[in-house]
LUMPADREN-119962 format. One record per residue (C-alpha): residue in one letter; x, y, z. Coordinates in steps of 0.02 Angstrom, whole numbers, plus 50000, padded with zeros to 5 digits. Each point is the difference from the previous one (the first is absolute). Example, Ala and Ser with C-alpha at 12.3 -4.5 7.8 and 13.67 -1.06 7.14 Angstrom:
! LUMPADREN-119962
@res: a; u: 50615; v: 49775; w: 50390 .
@res: s; u: 50069; v: 50172; w: 49967 .
END
This chain:
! LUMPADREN-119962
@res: x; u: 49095; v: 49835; w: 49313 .
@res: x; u: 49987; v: 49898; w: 49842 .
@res: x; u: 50086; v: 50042; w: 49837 .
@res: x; u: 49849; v: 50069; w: 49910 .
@res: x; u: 49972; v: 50132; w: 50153 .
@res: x; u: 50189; v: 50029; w: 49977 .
@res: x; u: 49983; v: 50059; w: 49801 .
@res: x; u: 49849; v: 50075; w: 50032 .
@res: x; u: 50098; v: 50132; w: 50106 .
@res: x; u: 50106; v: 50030; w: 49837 .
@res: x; u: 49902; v: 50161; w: 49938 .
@res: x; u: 50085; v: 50066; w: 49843 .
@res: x; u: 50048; v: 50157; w: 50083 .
@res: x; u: 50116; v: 49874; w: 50112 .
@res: x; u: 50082; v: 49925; w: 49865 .
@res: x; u: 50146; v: 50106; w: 49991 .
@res: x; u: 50040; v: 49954; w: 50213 .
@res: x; u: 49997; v: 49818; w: 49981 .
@res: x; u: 50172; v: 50004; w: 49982 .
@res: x; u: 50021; v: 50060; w: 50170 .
@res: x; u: 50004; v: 49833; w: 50093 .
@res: x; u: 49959; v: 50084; w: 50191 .
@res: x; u: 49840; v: 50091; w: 49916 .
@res: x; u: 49971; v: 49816; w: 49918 .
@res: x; u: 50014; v: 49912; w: 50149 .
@res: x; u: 49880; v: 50132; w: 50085 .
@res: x; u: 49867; v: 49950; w: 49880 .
@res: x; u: 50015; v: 49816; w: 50041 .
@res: x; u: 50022; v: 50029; w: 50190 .
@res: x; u: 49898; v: 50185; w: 50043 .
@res: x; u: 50029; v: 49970; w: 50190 .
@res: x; u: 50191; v: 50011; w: 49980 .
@res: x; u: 50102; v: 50166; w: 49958 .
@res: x; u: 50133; v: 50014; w: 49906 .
@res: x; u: 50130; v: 49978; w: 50125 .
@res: x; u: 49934; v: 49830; w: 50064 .
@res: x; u: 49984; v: 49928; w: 49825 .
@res: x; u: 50181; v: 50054; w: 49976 .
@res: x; u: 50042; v: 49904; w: 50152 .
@res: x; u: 49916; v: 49828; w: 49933 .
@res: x; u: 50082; v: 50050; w: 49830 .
@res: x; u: 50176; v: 50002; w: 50080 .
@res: x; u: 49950; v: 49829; w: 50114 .
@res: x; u: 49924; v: 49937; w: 49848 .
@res: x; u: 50180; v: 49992; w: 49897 .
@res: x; u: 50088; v: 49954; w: 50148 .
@res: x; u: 49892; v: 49829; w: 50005 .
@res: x; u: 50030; v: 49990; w: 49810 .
@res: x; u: 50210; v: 50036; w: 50004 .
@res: x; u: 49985; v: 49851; w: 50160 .
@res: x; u: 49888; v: 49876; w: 49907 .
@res: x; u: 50132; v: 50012; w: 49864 .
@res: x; u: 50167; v: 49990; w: 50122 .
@res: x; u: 49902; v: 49846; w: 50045 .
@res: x; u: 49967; v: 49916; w: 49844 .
@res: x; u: 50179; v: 49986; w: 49978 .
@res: x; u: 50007; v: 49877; w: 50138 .
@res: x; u: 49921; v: 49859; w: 49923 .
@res: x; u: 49964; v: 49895; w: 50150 .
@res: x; u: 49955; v: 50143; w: 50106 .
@res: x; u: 49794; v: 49969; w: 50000 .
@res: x; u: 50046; v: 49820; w: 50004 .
@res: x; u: 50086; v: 50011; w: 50149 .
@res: x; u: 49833; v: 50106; w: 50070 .
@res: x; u: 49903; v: 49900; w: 49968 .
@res: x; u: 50069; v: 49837; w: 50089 .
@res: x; u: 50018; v: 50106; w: 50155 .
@res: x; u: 49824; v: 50028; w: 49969 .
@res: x; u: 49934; v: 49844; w: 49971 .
@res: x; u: 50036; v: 49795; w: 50049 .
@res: x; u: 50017; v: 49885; w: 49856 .
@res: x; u: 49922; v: 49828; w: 49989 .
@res: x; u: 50179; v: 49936; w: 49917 .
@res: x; u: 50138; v: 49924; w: 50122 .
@res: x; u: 50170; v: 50036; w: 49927 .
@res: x; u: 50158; v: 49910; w: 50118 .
@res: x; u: 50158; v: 50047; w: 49891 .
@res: x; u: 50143; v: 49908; w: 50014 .
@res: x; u: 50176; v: 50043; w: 49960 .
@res: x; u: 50065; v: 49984; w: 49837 .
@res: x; u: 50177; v: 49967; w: 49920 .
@res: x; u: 50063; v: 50101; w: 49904 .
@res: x; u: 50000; v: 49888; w: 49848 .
@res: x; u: 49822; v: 49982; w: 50024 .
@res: x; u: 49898; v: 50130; w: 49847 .
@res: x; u: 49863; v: 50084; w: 50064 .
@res: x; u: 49974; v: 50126; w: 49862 .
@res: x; u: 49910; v: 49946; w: 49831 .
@res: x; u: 50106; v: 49866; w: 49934 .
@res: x; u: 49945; v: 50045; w: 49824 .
@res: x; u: 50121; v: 50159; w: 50004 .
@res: x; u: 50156; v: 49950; w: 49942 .
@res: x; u: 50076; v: 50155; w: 49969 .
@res: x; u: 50187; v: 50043; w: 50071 .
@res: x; u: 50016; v: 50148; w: 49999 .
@res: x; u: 50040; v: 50131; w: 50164 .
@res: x; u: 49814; v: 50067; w: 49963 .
@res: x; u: 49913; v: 49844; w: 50016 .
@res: x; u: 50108; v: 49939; w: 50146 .
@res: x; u: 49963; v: 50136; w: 50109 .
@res: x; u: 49810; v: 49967; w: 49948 .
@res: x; u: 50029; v: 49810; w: 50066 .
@res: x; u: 50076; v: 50094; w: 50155 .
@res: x; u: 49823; v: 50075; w: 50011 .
@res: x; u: 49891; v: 49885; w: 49973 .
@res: x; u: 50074; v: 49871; w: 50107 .
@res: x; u: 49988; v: 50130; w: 50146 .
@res: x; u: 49818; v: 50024; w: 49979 .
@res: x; u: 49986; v: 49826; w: 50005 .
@res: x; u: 50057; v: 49994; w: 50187 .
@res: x; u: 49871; v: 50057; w: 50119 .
@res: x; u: 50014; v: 50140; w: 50116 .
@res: x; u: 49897; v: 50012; w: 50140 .
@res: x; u: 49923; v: 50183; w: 50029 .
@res: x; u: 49889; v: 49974; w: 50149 .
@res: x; u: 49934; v: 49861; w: 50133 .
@res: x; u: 49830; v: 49969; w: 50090 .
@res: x; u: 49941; v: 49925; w: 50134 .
@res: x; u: 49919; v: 49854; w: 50053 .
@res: x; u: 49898; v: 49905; w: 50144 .
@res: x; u: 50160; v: 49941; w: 50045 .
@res: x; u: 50115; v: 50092; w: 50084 .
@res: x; u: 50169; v: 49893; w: 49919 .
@res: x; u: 49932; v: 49994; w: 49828 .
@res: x; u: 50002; v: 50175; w: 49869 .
@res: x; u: 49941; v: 50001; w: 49831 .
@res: x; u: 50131; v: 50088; w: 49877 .
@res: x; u: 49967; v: 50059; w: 49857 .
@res: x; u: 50104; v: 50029; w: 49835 .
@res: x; u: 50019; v: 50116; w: 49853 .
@res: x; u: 49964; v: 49880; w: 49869 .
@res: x; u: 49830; v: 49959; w: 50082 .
@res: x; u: 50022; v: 49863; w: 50096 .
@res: x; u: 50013; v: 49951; w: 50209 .
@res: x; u: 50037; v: 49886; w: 50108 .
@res: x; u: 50002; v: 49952; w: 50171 .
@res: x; u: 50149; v: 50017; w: 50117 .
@res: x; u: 50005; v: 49928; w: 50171 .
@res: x; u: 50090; v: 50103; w: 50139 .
@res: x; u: 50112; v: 49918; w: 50116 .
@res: x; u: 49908; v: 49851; w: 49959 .
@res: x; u: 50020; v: 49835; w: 50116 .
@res: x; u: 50131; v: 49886; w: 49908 .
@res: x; u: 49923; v: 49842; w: 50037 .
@res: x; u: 50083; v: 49846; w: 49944 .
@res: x; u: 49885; v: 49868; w: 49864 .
@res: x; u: 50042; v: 49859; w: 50149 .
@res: x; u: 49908; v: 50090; w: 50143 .
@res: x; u: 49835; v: 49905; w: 49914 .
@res: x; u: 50084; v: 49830; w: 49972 .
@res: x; u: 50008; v: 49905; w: 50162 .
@res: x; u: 49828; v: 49974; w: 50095 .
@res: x; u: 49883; v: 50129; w: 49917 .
@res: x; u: 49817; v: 49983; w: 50034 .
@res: x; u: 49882; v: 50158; w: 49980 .
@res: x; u: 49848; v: 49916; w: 50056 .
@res: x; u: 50065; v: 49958; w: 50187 .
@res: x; u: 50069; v: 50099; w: 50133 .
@res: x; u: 50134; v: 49866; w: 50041 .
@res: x; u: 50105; v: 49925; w: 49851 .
@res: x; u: 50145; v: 49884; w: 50086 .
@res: x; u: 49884; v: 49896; w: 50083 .
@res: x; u: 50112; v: 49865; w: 49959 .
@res: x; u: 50156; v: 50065; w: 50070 .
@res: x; u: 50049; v: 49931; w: 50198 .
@res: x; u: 50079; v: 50110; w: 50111 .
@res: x; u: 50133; v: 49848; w: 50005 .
@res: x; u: 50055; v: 50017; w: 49809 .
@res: x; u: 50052; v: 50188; w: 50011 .
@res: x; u: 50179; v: 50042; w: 50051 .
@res: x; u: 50043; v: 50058; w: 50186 .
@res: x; u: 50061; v: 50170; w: 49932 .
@res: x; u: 49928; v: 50098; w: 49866 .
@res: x; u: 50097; v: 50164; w: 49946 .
@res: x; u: 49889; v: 50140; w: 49922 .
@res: x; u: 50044; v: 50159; w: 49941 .
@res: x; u: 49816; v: 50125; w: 50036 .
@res: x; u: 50073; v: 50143; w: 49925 .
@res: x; u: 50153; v: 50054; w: 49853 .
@res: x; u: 50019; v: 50135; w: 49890 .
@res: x; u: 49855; v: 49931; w: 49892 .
@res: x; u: 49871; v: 49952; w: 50132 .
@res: x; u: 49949; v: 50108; w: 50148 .
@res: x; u: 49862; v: 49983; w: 50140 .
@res: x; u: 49841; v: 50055; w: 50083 .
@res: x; u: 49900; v: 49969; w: 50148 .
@res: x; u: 49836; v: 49941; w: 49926 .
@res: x; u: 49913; v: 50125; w: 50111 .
@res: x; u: 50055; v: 50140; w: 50140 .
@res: x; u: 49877; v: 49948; w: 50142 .
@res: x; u: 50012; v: 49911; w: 50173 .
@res: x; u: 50035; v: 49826; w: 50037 .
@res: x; u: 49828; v: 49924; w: 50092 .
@res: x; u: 50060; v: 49814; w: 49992 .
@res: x; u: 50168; v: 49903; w: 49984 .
@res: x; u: 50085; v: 49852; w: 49914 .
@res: x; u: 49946; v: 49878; w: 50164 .
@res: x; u: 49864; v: 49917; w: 50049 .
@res: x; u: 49848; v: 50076; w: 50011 .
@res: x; u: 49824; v: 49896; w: 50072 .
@res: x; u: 50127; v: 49837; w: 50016 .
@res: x; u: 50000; v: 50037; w: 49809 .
@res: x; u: 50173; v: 50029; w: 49926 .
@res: x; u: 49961; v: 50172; w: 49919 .
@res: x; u: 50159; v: 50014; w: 49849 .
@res: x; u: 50000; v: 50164; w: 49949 .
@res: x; u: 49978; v: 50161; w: 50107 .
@res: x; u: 49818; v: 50122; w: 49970 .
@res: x; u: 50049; v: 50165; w: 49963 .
@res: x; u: 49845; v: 50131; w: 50051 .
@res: x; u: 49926; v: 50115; w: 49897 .
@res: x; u: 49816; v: 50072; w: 49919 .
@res: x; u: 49911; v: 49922; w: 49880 .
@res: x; u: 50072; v: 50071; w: 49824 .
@res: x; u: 50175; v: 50048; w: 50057 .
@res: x; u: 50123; v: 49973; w: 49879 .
@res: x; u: 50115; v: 49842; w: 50001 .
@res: x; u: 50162; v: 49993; w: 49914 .
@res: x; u: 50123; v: 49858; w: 49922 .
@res: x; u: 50141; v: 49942; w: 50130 .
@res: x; u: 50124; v: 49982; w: 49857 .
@res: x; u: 50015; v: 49974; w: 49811 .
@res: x; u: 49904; v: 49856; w: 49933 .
@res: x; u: 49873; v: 49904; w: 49898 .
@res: x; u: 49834; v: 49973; w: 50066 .
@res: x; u: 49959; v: 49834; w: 50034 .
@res: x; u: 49803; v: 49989; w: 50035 .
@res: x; u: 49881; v: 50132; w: 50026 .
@res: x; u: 49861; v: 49911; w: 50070 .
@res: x; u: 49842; v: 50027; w: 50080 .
@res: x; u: 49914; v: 49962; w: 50178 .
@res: x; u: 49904; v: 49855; w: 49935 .
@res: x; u: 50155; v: 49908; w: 49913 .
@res: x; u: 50125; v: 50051; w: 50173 .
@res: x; u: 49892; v: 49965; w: 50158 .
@res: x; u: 50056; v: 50083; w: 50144 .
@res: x; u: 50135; v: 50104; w: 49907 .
@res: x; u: 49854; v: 50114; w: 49908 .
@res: x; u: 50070; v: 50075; w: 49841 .
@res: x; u: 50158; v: 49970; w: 50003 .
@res: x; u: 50154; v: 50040; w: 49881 .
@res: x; u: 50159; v: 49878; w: 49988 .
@res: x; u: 50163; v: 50103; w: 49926 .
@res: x; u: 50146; v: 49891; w: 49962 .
@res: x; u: 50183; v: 50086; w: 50002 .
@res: x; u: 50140; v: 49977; w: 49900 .
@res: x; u: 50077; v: 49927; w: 50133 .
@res: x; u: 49899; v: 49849; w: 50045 .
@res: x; u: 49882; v: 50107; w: 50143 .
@res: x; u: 49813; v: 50001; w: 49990 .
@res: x; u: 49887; v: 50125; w: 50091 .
@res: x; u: 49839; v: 49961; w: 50040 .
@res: x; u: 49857; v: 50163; w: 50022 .
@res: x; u: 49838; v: 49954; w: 50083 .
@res: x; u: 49833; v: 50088; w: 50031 .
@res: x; u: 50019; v: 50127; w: 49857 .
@res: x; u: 49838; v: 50070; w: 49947 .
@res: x; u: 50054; v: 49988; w: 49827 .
@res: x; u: 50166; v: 50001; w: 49892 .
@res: x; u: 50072; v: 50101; w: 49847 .
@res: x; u: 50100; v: 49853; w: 49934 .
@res: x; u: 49971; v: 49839; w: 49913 .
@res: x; u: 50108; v: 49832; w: 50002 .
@res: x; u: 50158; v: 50029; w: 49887 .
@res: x; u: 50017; v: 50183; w: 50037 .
@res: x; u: 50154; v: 50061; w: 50033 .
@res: x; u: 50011; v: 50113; w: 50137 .
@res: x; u: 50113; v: 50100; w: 50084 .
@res: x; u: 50053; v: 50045; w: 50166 .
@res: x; u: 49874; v: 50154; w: 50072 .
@res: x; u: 49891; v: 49950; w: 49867 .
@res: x; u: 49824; v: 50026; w: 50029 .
@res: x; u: 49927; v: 49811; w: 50001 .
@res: x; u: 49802; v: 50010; w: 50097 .
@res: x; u: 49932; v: 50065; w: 50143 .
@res: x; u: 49946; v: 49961; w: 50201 .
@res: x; u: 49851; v: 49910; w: 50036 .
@res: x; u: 49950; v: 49881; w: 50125 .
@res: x; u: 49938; v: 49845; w: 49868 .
@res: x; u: 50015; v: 49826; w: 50062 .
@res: x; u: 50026; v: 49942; w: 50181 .
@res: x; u: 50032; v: 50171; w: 50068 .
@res: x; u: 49959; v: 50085; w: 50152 .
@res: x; u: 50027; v: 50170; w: 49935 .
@res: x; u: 50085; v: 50105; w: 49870 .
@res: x; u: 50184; v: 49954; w: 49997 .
@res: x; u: 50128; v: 49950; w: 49863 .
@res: x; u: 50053; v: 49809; w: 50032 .
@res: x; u: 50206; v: 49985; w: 49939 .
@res: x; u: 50093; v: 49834; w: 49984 .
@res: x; u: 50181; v: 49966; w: 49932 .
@res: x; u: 49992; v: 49855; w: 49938 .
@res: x; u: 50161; v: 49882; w: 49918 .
@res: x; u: 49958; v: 49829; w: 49910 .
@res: x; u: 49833; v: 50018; w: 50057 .
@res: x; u: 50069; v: 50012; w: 50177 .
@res: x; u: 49967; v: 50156; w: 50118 .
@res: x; u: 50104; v: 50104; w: 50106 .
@res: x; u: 49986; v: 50142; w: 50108 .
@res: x; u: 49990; v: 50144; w: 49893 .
@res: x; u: 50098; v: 50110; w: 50146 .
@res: x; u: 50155; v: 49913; w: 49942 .
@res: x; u: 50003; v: 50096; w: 49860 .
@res: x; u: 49901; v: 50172; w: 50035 .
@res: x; u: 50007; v: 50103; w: 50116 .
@res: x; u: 49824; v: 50074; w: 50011 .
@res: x; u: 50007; v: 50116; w: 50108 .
@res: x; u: 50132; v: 50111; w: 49952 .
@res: x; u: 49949; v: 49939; w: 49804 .
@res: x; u: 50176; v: 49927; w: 49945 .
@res: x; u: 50072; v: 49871; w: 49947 .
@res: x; u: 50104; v: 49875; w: 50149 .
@res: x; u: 50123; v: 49954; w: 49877 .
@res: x; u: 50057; v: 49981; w: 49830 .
@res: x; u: 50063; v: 49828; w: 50001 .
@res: x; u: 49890; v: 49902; w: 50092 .
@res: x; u: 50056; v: 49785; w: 50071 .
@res: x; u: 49839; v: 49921; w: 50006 .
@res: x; u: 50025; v: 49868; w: 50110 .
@res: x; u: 49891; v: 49829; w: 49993 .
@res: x; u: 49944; v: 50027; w: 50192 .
@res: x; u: 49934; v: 50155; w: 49962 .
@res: x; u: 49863; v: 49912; w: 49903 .
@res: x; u: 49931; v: 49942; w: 50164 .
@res: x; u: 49851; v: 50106; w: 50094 .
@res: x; u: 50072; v: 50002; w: 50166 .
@res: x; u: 50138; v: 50094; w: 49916 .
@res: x; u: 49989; v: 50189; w: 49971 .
@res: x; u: 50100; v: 50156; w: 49993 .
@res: x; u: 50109; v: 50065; w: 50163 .
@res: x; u: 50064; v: 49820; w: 50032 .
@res: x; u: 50189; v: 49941; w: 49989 .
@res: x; u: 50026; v: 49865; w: 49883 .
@res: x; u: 50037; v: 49869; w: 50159 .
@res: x; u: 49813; v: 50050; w: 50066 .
@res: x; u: 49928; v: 49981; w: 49825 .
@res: x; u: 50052; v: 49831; w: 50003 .
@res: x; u: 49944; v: 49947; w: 50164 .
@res: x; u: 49849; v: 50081; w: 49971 .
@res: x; u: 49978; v: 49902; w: 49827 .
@res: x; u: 50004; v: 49831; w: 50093 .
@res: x; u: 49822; v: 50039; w: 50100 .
@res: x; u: 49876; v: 49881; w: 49939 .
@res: x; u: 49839; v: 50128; w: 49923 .
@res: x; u: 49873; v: 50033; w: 50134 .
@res: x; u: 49832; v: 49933; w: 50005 .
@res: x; u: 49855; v: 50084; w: 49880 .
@res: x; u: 49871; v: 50050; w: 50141 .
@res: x; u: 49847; v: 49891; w: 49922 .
@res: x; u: 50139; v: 49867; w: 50028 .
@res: x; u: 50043; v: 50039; w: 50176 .
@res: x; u: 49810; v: 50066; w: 50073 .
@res: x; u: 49883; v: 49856; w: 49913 .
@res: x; u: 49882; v: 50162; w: 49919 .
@res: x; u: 49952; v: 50052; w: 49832 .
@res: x; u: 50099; v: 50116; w: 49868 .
@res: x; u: 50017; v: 50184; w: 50057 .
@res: x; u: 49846; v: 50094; w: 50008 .
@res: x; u: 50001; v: 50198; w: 49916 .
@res: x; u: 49883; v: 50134; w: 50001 .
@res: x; u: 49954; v: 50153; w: 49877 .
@res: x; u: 49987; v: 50160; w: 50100 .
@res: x; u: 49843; v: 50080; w: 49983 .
@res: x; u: 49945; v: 50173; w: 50029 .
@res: x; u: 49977; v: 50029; w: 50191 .
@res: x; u: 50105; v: 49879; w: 50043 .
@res: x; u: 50151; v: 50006; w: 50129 .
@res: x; u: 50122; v: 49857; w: 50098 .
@res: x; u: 49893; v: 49998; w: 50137 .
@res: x; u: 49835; v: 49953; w: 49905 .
@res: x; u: 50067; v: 49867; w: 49873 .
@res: x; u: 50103; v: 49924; w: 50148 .
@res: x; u: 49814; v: 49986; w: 50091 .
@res: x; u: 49932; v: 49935; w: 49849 .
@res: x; u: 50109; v: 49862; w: 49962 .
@res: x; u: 50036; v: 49937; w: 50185 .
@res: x; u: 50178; v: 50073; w: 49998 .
@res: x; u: 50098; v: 50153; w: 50087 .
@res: x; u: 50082; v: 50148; w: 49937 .
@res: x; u: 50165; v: 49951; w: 50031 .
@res: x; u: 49988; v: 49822; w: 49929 .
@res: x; u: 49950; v: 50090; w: 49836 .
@res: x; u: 50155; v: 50134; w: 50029 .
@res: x; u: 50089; v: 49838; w: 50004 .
@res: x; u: 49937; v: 49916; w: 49851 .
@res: x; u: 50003; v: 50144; w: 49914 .
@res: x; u: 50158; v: 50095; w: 50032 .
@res: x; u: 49928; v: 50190; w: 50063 .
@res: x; u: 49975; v: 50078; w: 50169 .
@res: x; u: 49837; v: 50012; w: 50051 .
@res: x; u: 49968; v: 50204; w: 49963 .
@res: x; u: 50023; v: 49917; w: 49816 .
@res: x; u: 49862; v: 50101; w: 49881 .
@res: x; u: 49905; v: 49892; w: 49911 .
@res: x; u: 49964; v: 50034; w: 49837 .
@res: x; u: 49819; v: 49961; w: 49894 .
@res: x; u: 50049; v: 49818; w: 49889 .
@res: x; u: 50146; v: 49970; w: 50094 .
@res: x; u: 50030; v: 49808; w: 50054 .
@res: x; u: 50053; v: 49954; w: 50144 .
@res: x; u: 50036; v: 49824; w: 50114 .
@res: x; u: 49893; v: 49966; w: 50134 .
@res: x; u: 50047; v: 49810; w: 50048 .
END
């Protein structure tokens, strides 16, 4: 109802009621009786008595509003002495009066924060202030020392001490995985399917870890990211991710359909880094792990304990013979050694006279028996190459050695 149909309602034999504000406010409103609009009337001063309550707090719709909204300002505030004048240094008056307005003023000037937000990142929160401003703050970040990046750091290879001998590093190396600072995590909860050994009369330095395209993979420990680099830069690693730690370790993660992080990220242990694939030389879906010290590898089941998910130790003697690929986990010291001193076995195009290894992409129809017919080979010679039992489901894509 506009304001013209609202006077024309005011007949001169209503004049002397429009005093009455119910039989007003029935005009205006004619769906409403009088006891409704006496309801609104008695919300009505209720909102005014609380608008003005509120107006005595002058930072009260300030404060509302940054809860509401995320300013484009970064404030960081930084203690100040006490000598330091943050009021206007134009008032110069003495007096209690104007001190206690200094007192003020130089409070407002420190922000409070009134709410946080999240972010894409789990560790990281956006606060935000009273006096309009935010900032980002970092939970439980990784403390990473400015030195970790110093020594040897390439992003565009997947090996950076290339020029480091086995011969120059000491015979003991003490590292400390875990503190109060820095904690752990296996990279991802799934089944070992091949060891720190040799594998094909290849030394194989890491251990493959299965899982399903996608699956998550997580950082082993606090670090920087080294190189995040793809299948065509890594060869047989795939997409692979390099983390160094703190403490001198590198881990290597292979295959990964794709990562989450970039080179100079830091990360921290359990930290979401990529996920499973089977990229580069790969005959299925499986995370490949390597521990890796001066560019040298290890057996990662020194350190972890993947089945039961923990950590071996905390304090950890990396010993130069364990650097050797006859030597893995479940040996005494004495048998590492010995088993150091074999001379490396014979690559198999080395030893037979034939070509490189031969692989095949699983098509649709296919089973062990049929590709093993194809290619002049038997089931169990591919089981062999291959690592799997022969009731082994094949899956559409997957590659697989044949010779």
């Amino acid at each position: 109802m506009t304001i013209f149909q609202v006077l024309q309602r005011f007949q001169p034999d209503n004049l002397c009621q429009i005093g009455d504000f119910s039989y007003f406010c029935t005009l205006v409103f004619p769906k409403f009786d009088i006891h409704t609009m006496k309801r609104i009337l008695a919300l009505t001063i209720c909102l005014l008595l609380t608008t003005v309550a509120f107006s005595q707090d002058n930072n009260f719709f300030n404060r509302l509003k940054n809860i509401l909204v995320v300013h484009d300002t970064v404030y960081i505030y930084v203690n100040q002495n006490a000598n330091d004048s943050v009021a206007d240094t134009q008032d110069t008056h003495i007096d209690d009066e104007d001190d206690d307005e200094d007192d003020d003023e130089r409070s407002e000037s420190i922000p409070v924060p009134v709410d946080t937000l999240d972010t894409h990142d789990i560790f990281r929160k956006v606060v935000l202030f009273d006096n309009g401003t935010w900032l980002y703050y970092n939970i439980d970040m990784a403390f990473i020392p400015y030195a970790l990046e110093s020594d040897h750091w390439t992003t565009e290879k997947v090996h950076s001490y290339n020029d480091i001998a086995l011969n120059d590093l000491p015979d003991t190396i003490q590292l400390t995985l875990v503190d109060s600072i820095h904690r752990y995590c296996i990279p991802h909860p799934g089944q070992i399917t091949s060891r720190y050994k040799y594998r094909w009369k290849r030394p194989h330095r890491g251990i493959d870890i299965g899982l399903h395209v996608g699956d998550a993979v997580y950082a082993a420990f606090d670090g920087m990211v080294r190189a995040a680099l793809p299948v065509n830069l890594t060869g047989g690693y795939g997409n692979v991710l390099v983390i160094r730690h703190p403490n001198g370790l590198e881990t290597y993660y292979g295959h990964l359909s794709r990562f989450i992080v970039k080179s100079g990220d830091i990360v921290k242990a359990g930290e979401l880094i990529g996920y499973g694939g089977s990229t580069g030389r790969s005959t299925g879906p499986h995370l490949h792990f390597e521990t890796r010290y001066m560019g040298q590898a290890f057996d990662p089941e020194r350190i972890f304990d993947f089945e039961n998910g923990t950590l071996r130790c905390e304090e950890f003697t990396l010993r130069k013979h364990y650097f050797n690929i006859n030597s893995h986990y479940g040996m005494t010291d004495a048998q590492s050694k010995v088993a150091s001193t074999k001379p490396p076995k014979a690559s198999k195009s080395s030893s037979t006279g034939k070509g490189k290894p031969v692989y095949y992409e699983v098509r649709s129809g296919d089973n062990l028996g049929k590709i093993a017919k194809r290619h002049g080979t038997t089931v169990d010679k591919i089981c062999q190459l291959n690592g799997f039992k022969s009731n082994k489901v094949l899956q559409v894509g997957q590659r697989i050695r044949v010779k």
